[in-house]
KOLMAR-374601 format. One record per residue (C-alpha): residue number from 0; x, y negated, z negated. Coordinates in nm, 4 decimals, m for minus. Last residue first. Layout:
<nuvex num="NUM" x="X" y="Y" z="Z"/>
...
This chain:
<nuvex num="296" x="m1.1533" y="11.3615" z="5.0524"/>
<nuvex num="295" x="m1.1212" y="11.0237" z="4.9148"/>
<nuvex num="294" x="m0.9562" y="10.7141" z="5.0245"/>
<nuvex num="293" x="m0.6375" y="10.5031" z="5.0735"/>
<nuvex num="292" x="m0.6089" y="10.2992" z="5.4048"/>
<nuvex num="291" x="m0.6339" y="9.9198" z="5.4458"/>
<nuvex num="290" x="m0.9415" y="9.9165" z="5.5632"/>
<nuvex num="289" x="m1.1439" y="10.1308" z="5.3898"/>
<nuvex num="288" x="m1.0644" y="10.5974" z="5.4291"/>
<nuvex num="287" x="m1.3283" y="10.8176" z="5.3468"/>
<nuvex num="286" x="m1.1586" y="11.1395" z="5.4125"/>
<nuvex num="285" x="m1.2664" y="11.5093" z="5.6139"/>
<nuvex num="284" x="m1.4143" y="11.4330" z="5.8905"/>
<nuvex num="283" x="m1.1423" y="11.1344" z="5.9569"/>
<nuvex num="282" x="m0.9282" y="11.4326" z="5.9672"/>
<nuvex num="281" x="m1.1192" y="11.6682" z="6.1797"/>
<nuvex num="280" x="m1.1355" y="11.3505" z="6.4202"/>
<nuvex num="279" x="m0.7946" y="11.2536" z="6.4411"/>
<nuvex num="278" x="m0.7130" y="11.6528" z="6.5087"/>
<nuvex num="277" x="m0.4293" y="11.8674" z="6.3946"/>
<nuvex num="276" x="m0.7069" y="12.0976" z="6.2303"/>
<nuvex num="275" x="m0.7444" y="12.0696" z="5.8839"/>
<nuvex num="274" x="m0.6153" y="12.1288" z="5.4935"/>
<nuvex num="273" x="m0.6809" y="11.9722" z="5.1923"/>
<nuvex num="272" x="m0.3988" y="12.0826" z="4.9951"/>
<nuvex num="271" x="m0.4572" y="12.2645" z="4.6695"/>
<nuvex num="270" x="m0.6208" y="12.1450" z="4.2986"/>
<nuvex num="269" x="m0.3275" y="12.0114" z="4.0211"/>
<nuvex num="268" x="m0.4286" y="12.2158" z="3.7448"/>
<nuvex num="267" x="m0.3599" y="12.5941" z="3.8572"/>
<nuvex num="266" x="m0.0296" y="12.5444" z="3.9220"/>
<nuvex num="265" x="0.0420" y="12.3218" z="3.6223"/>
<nuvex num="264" x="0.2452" y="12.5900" z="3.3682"/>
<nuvex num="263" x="0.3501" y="12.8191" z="3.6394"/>
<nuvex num="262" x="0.5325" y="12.4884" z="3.7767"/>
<nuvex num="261" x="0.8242" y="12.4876" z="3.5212"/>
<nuvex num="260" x="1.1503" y="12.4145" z="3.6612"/>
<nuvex num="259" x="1.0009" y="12.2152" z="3.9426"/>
<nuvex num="258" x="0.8974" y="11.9631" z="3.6483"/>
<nuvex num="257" x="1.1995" y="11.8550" z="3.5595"/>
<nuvex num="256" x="1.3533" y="11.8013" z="3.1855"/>
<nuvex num="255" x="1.4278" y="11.5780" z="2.9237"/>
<nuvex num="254" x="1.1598" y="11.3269" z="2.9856"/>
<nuvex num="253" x="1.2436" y="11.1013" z="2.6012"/>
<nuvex num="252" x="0.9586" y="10.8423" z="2.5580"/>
<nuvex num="251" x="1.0890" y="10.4968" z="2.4760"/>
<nuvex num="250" x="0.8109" y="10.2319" z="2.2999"/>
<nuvex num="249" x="0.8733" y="9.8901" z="2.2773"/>
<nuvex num="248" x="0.5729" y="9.7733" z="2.0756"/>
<nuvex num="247" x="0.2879" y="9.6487" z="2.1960"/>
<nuvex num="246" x="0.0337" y="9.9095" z="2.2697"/>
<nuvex num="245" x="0.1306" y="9.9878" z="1.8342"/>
<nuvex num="244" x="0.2224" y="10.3158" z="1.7835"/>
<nuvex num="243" x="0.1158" y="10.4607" z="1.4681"/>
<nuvex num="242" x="m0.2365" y="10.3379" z="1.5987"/>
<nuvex num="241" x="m0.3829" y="10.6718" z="1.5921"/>
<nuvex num="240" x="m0.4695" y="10.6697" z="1.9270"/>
<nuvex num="239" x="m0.1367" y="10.5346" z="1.9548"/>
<nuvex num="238" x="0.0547" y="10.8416" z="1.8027"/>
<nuvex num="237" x="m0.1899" y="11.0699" z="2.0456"/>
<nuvex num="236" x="m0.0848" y="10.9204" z="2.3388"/>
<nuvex num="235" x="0.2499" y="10.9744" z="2.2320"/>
<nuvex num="234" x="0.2251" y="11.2995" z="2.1626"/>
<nuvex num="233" x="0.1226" y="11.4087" z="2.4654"/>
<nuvex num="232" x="0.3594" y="11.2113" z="2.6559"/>
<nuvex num="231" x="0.6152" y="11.3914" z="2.4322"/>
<nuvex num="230" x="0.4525" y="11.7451" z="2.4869"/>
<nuvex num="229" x="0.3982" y="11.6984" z="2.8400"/>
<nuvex num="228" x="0.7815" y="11.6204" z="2.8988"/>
<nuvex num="227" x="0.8777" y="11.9274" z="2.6909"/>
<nuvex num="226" x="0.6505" y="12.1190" z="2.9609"/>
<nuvex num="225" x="0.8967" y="12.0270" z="3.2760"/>
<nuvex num="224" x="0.8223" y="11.6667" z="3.3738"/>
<nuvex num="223" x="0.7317" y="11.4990" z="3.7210"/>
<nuvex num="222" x="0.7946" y="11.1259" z="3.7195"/>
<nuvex num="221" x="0.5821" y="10.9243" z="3.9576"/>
<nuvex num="220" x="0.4733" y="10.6633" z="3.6970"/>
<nuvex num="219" x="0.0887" y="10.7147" z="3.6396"/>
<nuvex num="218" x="0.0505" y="11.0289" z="3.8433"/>
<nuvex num="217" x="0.3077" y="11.2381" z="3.7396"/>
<nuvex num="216" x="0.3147" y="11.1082" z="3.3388"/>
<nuvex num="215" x="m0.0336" y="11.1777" z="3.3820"/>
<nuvex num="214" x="m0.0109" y="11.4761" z="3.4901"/>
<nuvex num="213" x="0.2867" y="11.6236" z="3.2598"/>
<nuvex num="212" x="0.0731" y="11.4462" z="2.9557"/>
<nuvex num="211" x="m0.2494" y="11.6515" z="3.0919"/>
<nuvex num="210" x="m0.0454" y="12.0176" z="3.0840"/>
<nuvex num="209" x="0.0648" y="11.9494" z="2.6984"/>
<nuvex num="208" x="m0.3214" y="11.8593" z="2.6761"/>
<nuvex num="207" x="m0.4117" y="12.2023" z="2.7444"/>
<nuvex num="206" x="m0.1279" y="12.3583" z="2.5646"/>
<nuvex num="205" x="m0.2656" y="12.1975" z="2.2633"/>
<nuvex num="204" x="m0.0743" y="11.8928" z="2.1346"/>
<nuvex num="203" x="0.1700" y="11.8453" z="1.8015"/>
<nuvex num="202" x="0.3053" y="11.5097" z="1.5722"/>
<nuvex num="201" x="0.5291" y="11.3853" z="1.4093"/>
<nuvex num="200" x="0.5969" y="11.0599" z="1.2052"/>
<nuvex num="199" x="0.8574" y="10.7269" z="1.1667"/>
<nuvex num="198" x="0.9355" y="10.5658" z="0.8604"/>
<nuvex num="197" x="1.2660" y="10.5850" z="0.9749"/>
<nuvex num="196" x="1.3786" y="10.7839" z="0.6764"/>
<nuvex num="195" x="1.1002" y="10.9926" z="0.7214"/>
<nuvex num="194" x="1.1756" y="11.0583" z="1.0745"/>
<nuvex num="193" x="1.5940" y="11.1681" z="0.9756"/>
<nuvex num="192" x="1.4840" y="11.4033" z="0.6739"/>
<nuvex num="191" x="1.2465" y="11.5858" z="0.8775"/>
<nuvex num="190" x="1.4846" y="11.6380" z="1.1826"/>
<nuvex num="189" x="1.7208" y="11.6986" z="0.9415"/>
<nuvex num="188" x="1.5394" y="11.9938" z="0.7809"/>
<nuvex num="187" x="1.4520" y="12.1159" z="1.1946"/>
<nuvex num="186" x="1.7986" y="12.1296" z="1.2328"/>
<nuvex num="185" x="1.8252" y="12.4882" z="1.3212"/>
<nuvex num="184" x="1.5027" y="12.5490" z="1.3867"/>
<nuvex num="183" x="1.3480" y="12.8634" z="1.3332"/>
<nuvex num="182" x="1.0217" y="12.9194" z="1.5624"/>
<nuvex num="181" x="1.2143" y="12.8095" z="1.8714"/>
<nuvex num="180" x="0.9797" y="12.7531" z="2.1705"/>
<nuvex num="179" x="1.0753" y="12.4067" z="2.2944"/>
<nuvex num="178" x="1.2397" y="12.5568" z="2.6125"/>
<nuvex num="177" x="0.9031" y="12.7524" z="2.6180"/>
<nuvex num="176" x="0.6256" y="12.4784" z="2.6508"/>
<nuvex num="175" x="0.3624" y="12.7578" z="2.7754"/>
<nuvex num="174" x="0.3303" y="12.8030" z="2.4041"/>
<nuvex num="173" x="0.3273" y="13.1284" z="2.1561"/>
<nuvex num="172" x="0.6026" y="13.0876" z="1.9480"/>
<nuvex num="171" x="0.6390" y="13.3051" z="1.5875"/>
<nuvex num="170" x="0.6737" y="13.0921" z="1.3529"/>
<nuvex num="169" x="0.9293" y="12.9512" z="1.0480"/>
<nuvex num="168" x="0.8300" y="12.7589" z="0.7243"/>
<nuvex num="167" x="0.9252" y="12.4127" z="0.7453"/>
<nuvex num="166" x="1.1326" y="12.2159" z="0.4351"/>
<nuvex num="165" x="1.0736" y="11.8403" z="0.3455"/>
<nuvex num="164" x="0.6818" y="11.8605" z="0.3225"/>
<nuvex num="163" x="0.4217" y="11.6188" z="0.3494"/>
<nuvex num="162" x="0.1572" y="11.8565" z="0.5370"/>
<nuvex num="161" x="0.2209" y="11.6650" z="0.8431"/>
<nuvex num="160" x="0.5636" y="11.6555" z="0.8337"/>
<nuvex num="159" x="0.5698" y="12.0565" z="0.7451"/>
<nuvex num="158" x="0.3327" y="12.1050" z="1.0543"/>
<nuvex num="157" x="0.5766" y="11.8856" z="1.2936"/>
<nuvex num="156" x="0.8709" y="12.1179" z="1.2338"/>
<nuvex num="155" x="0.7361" y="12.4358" z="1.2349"/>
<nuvex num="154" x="0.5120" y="12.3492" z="1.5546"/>
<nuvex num="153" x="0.5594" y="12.6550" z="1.7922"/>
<nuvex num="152" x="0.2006" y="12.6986" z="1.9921"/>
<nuvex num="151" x="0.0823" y="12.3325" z="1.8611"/>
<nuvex num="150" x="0.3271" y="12.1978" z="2.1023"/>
<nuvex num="149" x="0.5637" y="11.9657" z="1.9326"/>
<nuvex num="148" x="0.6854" y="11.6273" z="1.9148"/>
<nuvex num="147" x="0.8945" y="11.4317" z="1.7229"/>
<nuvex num="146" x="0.8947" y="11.0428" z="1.5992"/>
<nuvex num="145" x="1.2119" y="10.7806" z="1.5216"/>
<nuvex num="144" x="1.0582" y="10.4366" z="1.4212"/>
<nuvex num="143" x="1.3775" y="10.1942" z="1.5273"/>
<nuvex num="142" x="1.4828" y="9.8594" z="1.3323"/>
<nuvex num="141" x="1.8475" y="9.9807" z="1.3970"/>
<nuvex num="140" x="2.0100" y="9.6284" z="1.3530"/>
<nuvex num="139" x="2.2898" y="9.3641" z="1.5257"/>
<nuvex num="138" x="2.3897" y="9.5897" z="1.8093"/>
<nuvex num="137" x="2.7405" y="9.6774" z="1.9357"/>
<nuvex num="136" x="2.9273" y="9.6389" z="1.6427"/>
<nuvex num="135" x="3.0949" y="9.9773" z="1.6231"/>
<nuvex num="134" x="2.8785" y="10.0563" z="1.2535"/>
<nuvex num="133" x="2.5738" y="9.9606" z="1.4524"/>
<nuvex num="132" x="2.6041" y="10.1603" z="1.7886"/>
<nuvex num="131" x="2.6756" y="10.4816" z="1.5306"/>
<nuvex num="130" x="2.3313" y="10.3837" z="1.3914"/>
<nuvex num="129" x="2.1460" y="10.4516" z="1.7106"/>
<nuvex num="128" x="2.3578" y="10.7405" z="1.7577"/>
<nuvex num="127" x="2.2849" y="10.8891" z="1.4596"/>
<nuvex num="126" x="1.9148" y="10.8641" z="1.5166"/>
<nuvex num="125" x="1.9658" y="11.0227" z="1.8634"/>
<nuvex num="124" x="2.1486" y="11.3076" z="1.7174"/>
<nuvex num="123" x="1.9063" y="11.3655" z="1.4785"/>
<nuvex num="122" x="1.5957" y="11.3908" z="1.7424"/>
<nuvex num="121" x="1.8035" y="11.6274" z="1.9653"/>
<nuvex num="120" x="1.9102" y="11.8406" z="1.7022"/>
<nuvex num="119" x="1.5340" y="11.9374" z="1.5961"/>
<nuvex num="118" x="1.5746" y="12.3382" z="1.7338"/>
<nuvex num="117" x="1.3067" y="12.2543" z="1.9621"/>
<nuvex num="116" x="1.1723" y="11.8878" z="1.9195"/>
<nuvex num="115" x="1.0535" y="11.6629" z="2.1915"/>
<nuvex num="114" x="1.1566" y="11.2971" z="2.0987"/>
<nuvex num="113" x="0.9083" y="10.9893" z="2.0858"/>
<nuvex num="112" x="1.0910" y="10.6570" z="2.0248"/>
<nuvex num="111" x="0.9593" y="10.3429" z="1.8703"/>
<nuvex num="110" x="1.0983" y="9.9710" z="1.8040"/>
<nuvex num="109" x="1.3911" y="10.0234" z="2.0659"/>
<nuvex num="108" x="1.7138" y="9.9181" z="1.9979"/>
<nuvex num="107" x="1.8961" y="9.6201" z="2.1966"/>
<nuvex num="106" x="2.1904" y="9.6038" z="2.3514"/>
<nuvex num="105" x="1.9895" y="9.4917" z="2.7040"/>
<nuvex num="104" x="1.6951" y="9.7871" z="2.6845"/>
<nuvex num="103" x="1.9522" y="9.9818" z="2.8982"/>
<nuvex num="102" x="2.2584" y="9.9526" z="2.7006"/>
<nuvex num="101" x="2.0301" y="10.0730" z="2.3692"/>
<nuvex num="100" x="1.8652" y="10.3831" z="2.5521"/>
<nuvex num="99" x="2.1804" y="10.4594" z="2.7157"/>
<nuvex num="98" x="2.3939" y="10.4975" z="2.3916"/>
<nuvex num="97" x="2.0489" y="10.6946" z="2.2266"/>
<nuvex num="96" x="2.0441" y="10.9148" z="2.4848"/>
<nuvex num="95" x="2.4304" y="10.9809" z="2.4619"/>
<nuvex num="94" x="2.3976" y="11.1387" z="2.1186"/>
<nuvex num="93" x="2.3200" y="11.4690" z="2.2865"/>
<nuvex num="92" x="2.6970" y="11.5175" z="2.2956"/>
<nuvex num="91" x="2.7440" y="11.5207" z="1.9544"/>
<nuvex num="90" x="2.5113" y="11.8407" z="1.8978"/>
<nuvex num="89" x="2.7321" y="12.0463" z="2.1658"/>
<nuvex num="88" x="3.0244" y="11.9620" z="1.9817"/>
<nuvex num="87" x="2.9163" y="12.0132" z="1.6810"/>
<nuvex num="86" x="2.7508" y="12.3796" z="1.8148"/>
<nuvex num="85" x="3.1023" y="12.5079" z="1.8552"/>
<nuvex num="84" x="3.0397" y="12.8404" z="1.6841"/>
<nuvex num="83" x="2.6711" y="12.8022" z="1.7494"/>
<nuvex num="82" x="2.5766" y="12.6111" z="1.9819"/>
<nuvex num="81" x="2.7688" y="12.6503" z="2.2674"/>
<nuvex num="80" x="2.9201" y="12.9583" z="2.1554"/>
<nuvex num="79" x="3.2803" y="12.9917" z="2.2341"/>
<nuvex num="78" x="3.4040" y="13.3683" z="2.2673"/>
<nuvex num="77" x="3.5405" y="13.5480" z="1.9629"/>
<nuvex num="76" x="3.4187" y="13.8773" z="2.0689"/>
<nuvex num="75" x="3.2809" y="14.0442" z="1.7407"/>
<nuvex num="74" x="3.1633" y="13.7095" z="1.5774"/>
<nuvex num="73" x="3.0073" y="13.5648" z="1.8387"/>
<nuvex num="72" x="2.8158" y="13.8555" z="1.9254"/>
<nuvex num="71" x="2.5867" y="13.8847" z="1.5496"/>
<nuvex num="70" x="2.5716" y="13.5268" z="1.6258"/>
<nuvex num="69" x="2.4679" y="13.5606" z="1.9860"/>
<nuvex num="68" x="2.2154" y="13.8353" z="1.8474"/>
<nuvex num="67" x="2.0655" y="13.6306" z="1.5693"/>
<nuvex num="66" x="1.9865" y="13.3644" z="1.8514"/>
<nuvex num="65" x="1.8111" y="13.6174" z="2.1097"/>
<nuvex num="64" x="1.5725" y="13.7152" z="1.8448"/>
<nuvex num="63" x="1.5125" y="13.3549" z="1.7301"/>
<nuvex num="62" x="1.4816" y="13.2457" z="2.1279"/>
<nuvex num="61" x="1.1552" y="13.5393" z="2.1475"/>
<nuvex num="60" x="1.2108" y="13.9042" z="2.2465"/>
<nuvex num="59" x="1.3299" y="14.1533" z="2.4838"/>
<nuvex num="58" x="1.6797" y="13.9607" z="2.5793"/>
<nuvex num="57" x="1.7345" y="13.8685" z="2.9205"/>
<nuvex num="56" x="2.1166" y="13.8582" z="2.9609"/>
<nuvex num="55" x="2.2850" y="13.6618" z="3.2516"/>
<nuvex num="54" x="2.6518" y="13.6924" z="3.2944"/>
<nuvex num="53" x="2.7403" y="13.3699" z="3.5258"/>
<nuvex num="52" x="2.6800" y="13.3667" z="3.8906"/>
<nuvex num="51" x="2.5865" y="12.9906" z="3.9700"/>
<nuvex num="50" x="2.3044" y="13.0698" z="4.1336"/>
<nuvex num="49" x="2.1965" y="13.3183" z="3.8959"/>
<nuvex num="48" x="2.1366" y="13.1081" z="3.5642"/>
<nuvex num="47" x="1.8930" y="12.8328" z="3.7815"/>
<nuvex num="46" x="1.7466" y="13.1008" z="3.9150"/>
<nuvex num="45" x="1.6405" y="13.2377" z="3.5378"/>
<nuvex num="44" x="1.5135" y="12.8906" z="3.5036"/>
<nuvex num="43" x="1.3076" y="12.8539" z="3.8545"/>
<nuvex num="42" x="1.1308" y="13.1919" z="3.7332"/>
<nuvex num="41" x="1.0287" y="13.0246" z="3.3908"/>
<nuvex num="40" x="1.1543" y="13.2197" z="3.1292"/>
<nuvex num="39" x="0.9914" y="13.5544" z="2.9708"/>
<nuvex num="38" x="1.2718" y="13.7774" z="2.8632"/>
<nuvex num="37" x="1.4440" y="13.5029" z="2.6327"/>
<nuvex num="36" x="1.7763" y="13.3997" z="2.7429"/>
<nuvex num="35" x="2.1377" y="13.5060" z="2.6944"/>
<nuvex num="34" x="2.4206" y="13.3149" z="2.8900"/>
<nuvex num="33" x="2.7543" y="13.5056" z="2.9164"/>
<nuvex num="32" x="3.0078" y="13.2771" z="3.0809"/>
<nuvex num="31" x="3.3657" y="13.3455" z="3.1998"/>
<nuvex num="30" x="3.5601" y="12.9868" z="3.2436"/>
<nuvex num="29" x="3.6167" y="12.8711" z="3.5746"/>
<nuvex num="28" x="3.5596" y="12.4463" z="3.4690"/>
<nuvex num="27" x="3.3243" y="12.3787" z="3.7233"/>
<nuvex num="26" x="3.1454" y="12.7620" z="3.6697"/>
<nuvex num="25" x="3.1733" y="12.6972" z="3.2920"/>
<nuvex num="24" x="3.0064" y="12.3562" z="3.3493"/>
<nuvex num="23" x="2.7014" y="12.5004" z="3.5897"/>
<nuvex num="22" x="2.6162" y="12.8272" z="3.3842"/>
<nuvex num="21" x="2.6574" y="12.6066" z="3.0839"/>
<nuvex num="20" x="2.3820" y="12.3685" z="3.2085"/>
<nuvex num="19" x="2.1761" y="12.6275" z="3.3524"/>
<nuvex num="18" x="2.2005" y="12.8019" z="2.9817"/>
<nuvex num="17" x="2.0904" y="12.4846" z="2.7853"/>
<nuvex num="16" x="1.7798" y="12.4366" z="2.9844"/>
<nuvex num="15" x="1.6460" y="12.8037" z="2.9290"/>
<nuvex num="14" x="1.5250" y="12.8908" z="2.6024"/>
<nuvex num="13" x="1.9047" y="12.9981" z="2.5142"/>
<nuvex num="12" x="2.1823" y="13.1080" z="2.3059"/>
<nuvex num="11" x="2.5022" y="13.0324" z="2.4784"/>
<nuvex num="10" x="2.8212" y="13.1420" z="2.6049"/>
<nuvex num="9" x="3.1840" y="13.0031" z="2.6671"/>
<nuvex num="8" x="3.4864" y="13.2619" z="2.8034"/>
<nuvex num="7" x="3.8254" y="13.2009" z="2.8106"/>
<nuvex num="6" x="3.8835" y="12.9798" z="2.4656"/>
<nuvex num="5" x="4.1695" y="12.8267" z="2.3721"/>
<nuvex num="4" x="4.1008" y="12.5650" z="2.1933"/>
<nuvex num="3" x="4.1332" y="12.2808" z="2.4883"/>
<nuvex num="2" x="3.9643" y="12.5411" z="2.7144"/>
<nuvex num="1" x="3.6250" y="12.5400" z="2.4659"/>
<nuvex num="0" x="3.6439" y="12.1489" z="2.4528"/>
């Protein structure tokens, strides 16, 4: 969309997901690309920038800091924002989940989703996709409970749910679940305004548990999350502790990113190798192993 208007160079505001992905489509498409990130991304994030040789600016502070700048840049160079000067079509695109989500579960909608929040556009997006799959005639009904998640660290959103409120008040992040670290949401107002019309809810976890969803996601169905992952898991097992979610329901938990790109958060959580000498018997020493294999250490 930025070559079809004209545009030589495409940028973005960043906590880190968004900018590998515009590193990767402006390199496809050889546009110029500025990404700007927070100084203290993941190591595999920043890599995930370099490899693909765009402009790559660590800004000294938090994702608000580095958003007033790209705005305060936007409109002095005239280059295409991602999201912000051509943020609809950024926004649109995330509407996709909600078109797989329905093909997937046989034209159907789900009866609960859990969505990781950060600036909130994701969760909107995915209700107006659910409804957009109505109004073409694809499915019958949208009978689905839309419900975000936060980490306690950054919680705007979730916090004004919770205290019954249709506006947030902004924070200051301090979570290891950084690409969900934006204290000023964008669309956190529609994020409110699209779960309450769903009759859905919101919720937050500790870092701690945001660390236990990633390893029990991991260990339960083999899928190895970035931090966003542990906060929806998180969530989620929280939503049907509280029996918001019911163990019965059809229940679709959004993974939007991979673990690898954020191992600092689990390193010291998941326990090291058991190692040994290249011997049968110094490993039999070592695990307890019935007859048709398995065991402990």
């Amino acid at each position: 969309r930025a070559r079809e208007l004209g545009f030589e160079t495409v940028a973005c505001a960043s906590t880190g997901n968004l900018a590998n992905s515009v590193s990767a489509h402006a390199a496809s498409a050889n546009l110029h690309c500025y990404v700007f990130i927070p100084g203290d991304l993941e190591a595999a994030k920043v890599l995930g920038n370099l490899i693909y040789k765009p402009h790559v600016v660590e800004v000294e502070g938090n994702y608000d800091d580095v958003n007033r700048l790209c705005s305060e840049i936007a409109g002095e160079h005239g280059w295409a924002f991602v999201n912000i000067n051509i943020r609809p079509y950024y926004a649109e695109g995330s509407k996709t989940l909600a078109f797989e989500t329905v093909e997937q579960l046989g034209w159907k909608t789900p009866d609960q989703v859990v969505i990781p929040m950060a600036s909130g556009s994701l969760l909107t997006k995915i209700w107006k996709g659910l409804h957009e799959m109505k109004y073409v005639g694809l499915i019958d009904d949208v009978r689905t409970k839309i419900n975000g998640a936060q980490a306690e660290g950054c919680s705007p959103i979730s916090t004004a749910f919770k205290a019954g409120r249709d506006f947030f008040k902004p924070v200051k992040p301090k979570t290891i679940a950084k690409s969900l670290a934006i204290g000023n949401p964008a669309d956190g107002y529609y994020a409110l305004k699209a779960t309450a019309e769903s009759k859905g809810a919101m919720d937050m976890v500790t870092d701690e548990e945001v660390v236990e969803g990633i390893q029990l996601l991991a260990q339960t169905e083999g899928i190895f999350a970035e931090t966003a992952g542990g906060v929806t898991i998180g969530v989620l097992k929280k939503l049907v502790k509280q029996g918001i979610i019911k163990k019965n329901e059809v229940t679709v938990a959004y993974i939007t990113g991979n673990g690898l790109k954020t191992q600092e958060a689990v390193i010291d959580a998941v326990g090291r190798p058991t190692r040994i000498q290249p011997s049968l018997v110094a490993f039999e020493k070592n695990f307890k192993l019935g007859k048709n294999g398995g065991g402990d250490s």
